[in-house]
C-alpha positions as CSV (number, residue, x, y, z in Angstrom):
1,X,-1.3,6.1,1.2
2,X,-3.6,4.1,3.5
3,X,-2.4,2.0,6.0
4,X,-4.2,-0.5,8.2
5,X,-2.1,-2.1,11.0
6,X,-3.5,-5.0,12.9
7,X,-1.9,-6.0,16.1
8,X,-3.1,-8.5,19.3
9,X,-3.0,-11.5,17.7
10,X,-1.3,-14.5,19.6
11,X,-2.1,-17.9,21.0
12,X,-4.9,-18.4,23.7
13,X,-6.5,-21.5,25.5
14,X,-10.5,-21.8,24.7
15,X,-12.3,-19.9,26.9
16,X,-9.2,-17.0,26.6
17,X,-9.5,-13.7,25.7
18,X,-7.4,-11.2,23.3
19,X,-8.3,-7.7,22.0
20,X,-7.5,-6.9,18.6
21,X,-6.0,-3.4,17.4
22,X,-6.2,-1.9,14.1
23,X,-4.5,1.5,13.9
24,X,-5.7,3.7,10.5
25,X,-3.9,6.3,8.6
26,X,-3.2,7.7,5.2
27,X,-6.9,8.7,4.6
28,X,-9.9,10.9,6.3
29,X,-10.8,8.0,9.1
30,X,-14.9,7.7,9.4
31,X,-16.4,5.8,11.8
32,X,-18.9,4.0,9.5
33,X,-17.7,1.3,6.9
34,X,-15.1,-0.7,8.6
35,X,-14.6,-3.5,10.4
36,X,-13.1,-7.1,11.2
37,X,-12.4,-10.2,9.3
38,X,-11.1,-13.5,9.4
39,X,-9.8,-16.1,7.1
40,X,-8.3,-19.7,7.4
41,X,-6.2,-21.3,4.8
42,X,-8.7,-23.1,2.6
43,X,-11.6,-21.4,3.4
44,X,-13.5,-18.1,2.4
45,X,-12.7,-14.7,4.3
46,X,-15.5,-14.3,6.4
47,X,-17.4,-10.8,7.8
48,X,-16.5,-10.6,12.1
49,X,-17.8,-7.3,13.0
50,X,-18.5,-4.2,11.2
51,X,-19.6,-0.6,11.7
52,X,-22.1,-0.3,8.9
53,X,-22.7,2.9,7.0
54,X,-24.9,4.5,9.8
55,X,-22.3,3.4,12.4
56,X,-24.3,0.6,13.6
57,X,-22.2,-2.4,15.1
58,X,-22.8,-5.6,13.4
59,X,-21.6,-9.0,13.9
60,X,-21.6,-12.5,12.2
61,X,-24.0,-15.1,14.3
62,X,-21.4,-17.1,15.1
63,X,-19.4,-14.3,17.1
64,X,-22.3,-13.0,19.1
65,X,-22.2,-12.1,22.7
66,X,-18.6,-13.1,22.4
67,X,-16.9,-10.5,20.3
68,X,-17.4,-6.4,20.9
69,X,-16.1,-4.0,17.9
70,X,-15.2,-0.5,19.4
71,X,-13.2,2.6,17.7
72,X,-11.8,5.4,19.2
73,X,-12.3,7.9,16.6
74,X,-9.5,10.5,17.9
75,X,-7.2,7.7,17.7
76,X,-7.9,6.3,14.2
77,X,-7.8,3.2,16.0
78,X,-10.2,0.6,15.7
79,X,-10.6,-2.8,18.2
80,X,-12.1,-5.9,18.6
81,X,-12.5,-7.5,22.2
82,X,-12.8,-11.2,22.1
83,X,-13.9,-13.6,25.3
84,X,-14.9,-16.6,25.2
85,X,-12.2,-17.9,22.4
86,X,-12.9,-21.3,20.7
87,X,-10.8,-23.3,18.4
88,X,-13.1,-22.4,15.6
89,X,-12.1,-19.2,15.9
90,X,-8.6,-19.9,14.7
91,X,-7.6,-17.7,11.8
92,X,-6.1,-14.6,10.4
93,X,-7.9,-11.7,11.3
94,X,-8.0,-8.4,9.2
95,X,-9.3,-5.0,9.5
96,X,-10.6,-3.6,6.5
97,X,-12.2,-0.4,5.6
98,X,-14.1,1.2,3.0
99,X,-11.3,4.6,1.7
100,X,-13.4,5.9,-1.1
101,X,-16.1,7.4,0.8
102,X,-19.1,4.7,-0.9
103,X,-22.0,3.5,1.0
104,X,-21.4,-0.2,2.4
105,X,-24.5,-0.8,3.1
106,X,-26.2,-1.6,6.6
107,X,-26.9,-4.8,8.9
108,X,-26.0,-8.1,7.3
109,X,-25.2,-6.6,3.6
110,X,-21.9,-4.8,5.1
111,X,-20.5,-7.5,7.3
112,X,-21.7,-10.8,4.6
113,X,-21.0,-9.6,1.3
114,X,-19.7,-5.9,1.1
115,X,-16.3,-5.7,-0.7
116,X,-14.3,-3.3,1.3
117,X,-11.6,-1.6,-0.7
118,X,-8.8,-1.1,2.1
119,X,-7.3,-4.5,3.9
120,X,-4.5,-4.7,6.9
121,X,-2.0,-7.1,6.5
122,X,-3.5,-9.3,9.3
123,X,-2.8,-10.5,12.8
124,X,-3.0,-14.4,13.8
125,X,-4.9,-15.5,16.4
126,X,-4.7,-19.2,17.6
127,X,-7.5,-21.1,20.0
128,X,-6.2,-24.6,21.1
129,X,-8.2,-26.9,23.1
């Protein structure tokens, strides 16, 4: 069965850093269709970081030149650096990957409105002022 296990969460000043972990197992891990997201009670998951479906990195605007996505591929393991934390970015974050082999599209279609089919139970990561 497939298992998605986020850890690295925890509470930071603005201006902190933490580095997420998301450790994969349970199906053939690929390095395309997977990724980072966030939600906040009352609001609307929102894309972080993806790898789209030709393994390109792509991020949501408002993370840009802050967050990096990486994978280490012989490790099933997939990360996401932050720097820079703001109070804005306060929210559960979840890895989530597409299991069933489909095509999740590329650039802004995979990180804005691609429904990935595999979720993480999520790590929470808190920005205070």
């Amino acid at each position: 069965q497939v298992q998605l296990v986020e850890s690295g969460g925890g509470s930071v000043q603005a201006g902190g850093s933490l580095r997420l972990s998301c450790v994969a197992s349970g199906y053939a891990y690929s390095s395309h269709c997977l990724g980072w997201f966030r939600q906040t009670p009352g609001k609307e998951r929102e894309g972080v970081a993806v790898y789209d479906a030709h393994g390109t990195a792509v991020y949501a605007d408002s993370v840009k030149g802050r967050f990096t996505i990486s994978q280490e591929y012989d490790k099933n393991t997939l990360y996401l650096q932050m720097n820079s934390l703001k109070p804005e970015d306060t929210a559960m974050y979840y890895c989530a990957a597409e299991t069933r082999g489909r095509w999740c599209g590329s650039g802004w279609f995979s990180v804005t409105f691609y429904e990935y089919n595999s979720w993480g139970q999520g790590t929470q990561v808190t920005v205070s002022s």
